[in-house]
N, C-alpha and C positions, 0 to 999 in steps of 0.2 A: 384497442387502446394503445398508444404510443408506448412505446417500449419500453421509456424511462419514465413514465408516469406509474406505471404498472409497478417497477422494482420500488418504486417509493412508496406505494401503498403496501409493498408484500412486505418492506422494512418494518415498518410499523407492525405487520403482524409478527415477525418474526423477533421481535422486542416483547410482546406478551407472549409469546410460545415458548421464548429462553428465559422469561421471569417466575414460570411455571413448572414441579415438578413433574405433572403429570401429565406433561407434553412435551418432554425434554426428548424422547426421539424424532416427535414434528419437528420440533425449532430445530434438530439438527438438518433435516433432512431439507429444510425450507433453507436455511444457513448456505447449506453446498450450494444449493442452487443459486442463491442471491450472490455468493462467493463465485461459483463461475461467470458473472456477469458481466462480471469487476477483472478477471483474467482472458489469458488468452483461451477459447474451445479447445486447444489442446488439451489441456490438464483434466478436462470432464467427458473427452470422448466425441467432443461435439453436438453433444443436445441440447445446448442454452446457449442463445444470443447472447454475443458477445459484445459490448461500449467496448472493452480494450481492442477487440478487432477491427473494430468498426473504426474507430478512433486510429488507431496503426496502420493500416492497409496501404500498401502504396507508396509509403513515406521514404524519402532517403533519409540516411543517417544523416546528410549536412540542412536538410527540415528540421529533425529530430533536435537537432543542437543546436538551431537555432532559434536569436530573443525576437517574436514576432512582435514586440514595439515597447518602447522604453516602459520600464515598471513593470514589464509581466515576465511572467517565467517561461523557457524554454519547456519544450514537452520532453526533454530529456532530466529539467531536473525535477517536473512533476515526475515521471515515472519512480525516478529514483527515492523520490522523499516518498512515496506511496509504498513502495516496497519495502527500505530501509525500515519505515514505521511498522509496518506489518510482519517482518523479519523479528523487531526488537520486540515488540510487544506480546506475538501470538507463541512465537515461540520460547523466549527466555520467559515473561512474566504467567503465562495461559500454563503453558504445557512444563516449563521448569527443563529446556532441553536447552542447546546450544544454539545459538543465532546460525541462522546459512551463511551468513558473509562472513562469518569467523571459518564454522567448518569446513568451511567451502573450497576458503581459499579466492573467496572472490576479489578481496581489495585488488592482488596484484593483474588480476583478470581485468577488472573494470578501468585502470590504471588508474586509481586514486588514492592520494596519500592520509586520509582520514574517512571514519567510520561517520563522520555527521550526517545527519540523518538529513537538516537543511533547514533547522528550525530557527526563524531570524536573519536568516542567509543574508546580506544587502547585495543591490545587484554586480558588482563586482566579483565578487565571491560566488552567485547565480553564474555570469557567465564562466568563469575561470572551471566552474566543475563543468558547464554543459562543454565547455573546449576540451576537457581534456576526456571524459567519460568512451570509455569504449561504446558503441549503440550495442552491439551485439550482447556485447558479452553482460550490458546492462539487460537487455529482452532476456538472457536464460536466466541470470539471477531471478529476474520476477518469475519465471518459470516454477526454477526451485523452491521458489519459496513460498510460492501459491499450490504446489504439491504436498508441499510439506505442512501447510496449514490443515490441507483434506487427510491427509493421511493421520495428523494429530486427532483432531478434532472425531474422526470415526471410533476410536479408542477412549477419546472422553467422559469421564463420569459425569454424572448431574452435579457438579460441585460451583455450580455459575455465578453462586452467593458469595462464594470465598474471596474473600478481598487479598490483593496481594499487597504484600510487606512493603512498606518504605525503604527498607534498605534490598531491598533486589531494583526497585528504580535507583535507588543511589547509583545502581553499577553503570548503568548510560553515561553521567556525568564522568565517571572513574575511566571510562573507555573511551570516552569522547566523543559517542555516540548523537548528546546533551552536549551543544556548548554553551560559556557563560552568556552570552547573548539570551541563548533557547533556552533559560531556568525557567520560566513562565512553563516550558513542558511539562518538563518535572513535577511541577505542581500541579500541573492539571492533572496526571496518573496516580496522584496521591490517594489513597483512600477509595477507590474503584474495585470493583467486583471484576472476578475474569467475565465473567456476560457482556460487562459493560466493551470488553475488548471486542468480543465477538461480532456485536451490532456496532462498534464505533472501525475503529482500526482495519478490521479486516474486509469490512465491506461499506460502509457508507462514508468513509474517509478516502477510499481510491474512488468511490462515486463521483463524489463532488468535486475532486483534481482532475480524474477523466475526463469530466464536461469539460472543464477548464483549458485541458487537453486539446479537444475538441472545437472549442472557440479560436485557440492559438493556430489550429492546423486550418482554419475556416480563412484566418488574416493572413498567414504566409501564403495561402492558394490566392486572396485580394493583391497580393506584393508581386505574385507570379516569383516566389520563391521555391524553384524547382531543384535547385541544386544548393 
């Protein structure tokens, strides 16, 4: 079976195995693996096919930043809005820990002057972050932060029911995270269960940007954009 047909049915199981307490080490363990899919094989050792590799291989940075045809996104600012998400969510709202672009220290690494995450972006705003975005130093962030998801999540109690608080999303808006453009985010995190993060955010939220990814790197190879 094709590789990505496979992660979309194992999603769906891994949705009833985290709705369940008494299969809350399955769904974890199904979880990693669905999570390695979506990252580079670095962060799992190498035993799970990798879309992020697959997808990356090869590419220069001026691919990477580049807008493969009016209206779509650079695969530099999918990476980035995939990460960002998964940063804000899995770790501030899931785990109640510090985001890695805060800890980290990455703004000034990435070289960007705001924490948006890219929600509403218009393309102007699309390109200005894919011009200005480090490639690299954006590749380790998702690194960290795809470690930091595994490392959380192994320590995790069964607590997948717990809805997290309106006013811990408020903080996106307050950091800038959320712009007023991206309120429609906000509201969509409202009232959500940490599981709800687990099966959205962290793994089938960079699914579907990845492909996308993937389509983008498909047209700049039809453009013979090599550099």
């Amino acid at each position: 079976m094709d590789s990505r047909k496979q992660w979309t049915l194992r999603q769906d199981q891994l949705r009833k195995l985290l709705s369940s307490k008494t299969h809350h080490e399955e769904g974890i363990r199904l979880f990693l693996e669905q999570h390695a899919n979506v990252h580079t094989a670095a962060i799992s050792g190498g035993e799970y096919w990798s879309l992020y590799d697959e997808v990356m291989s090869g590419l220069s940075d001026a691919q990477v930043k580049a807008i493969p045809s009016p209206g779509l996104n650079s695969i530099a600012w999918l990476l980035w809005h995939i990460t960002r998400i998964e940063d804000m969510t899995i770790n501030f709202l899931v785990f109640k820990q510090p985001q890695v672009l805060f800890s980290g220290g990455w703004e000034t690494r990435l070289g960007l002057s705001s924490p948006d995450a890219g929600a509403s972006m218009d393309e102007s705003e699309v390109a200005n972050l894919s011009a200005q975005i480090n490639v690299q130093a954006l590749k380790d962030y998702r690194t960290e932060v795809g470690r930091s998801t595994r490392a959380g999540v192994l320590l995790f109690q069964p607590a997948l029911k717990e809805m997290v608080p309106a006013s811990t999303v408020q903080q996106f808006i307050e950091e800038g995270s959320i712009s007023q453009k991206g309120l429609w985010l906000f509201e969509y995190y409202l009232n959500r269960t940490k599981g709800f993060f687990l099966t959205r955010t962290a793994t089938s939220h960079n699914f579907i940007h990845l492909n996308q990814a993937g389509r983008a790197r498909a047209i700049l190879a039809k453009m013979g954009r090599s550099q």
